[in-house]
N, C-alpha and C positions, 0 to 999 in steps of 0.2 A: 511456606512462610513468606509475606509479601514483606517487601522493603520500606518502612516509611519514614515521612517524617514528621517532625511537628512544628505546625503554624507559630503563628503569633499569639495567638489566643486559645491555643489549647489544644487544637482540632488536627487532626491527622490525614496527610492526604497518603495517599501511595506516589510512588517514582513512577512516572512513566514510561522514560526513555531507558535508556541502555547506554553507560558512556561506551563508545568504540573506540577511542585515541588507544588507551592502550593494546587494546588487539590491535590494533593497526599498529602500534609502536614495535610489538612483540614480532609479529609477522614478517614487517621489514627486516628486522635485526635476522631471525630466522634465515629469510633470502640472501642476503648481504653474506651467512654465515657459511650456507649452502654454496653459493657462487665463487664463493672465496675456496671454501675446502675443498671439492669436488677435485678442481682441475691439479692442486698440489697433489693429491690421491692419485690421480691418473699420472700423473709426470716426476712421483716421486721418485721411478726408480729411473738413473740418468745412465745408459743404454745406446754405446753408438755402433749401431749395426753396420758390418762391413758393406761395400759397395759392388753389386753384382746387378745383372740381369733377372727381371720378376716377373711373377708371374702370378695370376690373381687366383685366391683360395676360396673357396664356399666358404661360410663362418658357422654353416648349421653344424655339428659336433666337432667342433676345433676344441681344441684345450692349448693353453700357450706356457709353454715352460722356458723360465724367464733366466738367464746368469747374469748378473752383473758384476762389475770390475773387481770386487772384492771377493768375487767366486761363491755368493751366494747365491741358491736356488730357488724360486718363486714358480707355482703351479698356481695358475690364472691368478698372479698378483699375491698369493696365498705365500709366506716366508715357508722353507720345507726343510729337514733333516735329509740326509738321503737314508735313510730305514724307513723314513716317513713319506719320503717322495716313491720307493719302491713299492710302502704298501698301497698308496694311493693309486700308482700306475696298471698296478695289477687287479687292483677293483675297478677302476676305468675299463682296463680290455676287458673284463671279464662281464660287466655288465651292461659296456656299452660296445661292441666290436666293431662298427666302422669309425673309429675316432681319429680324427685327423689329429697330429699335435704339432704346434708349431713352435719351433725351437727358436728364441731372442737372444743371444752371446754376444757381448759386449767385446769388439773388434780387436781391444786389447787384452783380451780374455786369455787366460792359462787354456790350452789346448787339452791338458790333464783335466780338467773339470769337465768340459765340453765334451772330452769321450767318455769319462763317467754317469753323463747327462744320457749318452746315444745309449752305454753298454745297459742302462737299468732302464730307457725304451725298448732296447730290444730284449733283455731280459724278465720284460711285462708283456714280450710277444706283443708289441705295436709296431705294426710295419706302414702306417700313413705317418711318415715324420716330412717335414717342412722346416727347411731353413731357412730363415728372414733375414733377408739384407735389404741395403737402400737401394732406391732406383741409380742406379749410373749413369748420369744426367751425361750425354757424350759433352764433348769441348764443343768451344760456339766458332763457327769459323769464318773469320772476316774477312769484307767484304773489299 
């Protein structure tokens, strides 16, 4: 079915063009939308990793299991139960067995949550755990 319209006199021509303002309008808003959530998404959970010595991980089968201050659990970003983070862990080892998991504890974190984090890693028989902390930038020393 073509688009048309009609003249002056009766006669019907067809539309030739295409308006694009609005896909162009939609698109940008889209990007804008994208740029904006994306980085909230990634920095939503607020995470101050204690300060040690680091050392750098391959990221090919990592998995990151996340606590933040209110002692909730996040398996890559994912919110978990722990019944749900133990079933998770043990279909992990089981169908992936070199999986590294890298542990994120929010430095004023209950110590009780953090070993209940280790006891249902090692309880899923994962023995590649990683502890994430900041780098420990030394003191500057003047000159």
């Amino acid at each position: 079915m073509s688009r048309t319209r009609q003249r002056r006199y009766g006669h019907l021509d067809e539309i030739k063009e295409i308006n694009v303002m609005p896909l162009v309008d939609l698109l940008l808003q889209l990007f804008i939308a994208v740029v904006i959530f994306f980085p909230v998404v990634e920095y939503g959970m607020n995470i101050n990793l204690p300060k040690g010595t680091t050392d750098t991980i391959k990221r090919e089968q990592t998995r990151t299991l996340s606590v933040d201050k209110q002692g909730r659990v996040f398996l890559n970003d994912v919110p978990k139960t722990f019944p749900q983070l133990r079933q998770d862990l043990r279909a992990l080892s089981r169908f992936n067995p070199p999986v590294t998991v890298l542990v994120k504890a929010d430095e004023v974190n209950n110590y009780g949550t953090v070993m209940q984090v280790l006891t249902e890693l090692h309880a899923a028989k994962i023995t590649r755990i990683a502890l994430l902390t900041q780098e420990d930038t030394p003191p500057r020393r003047s000159r």
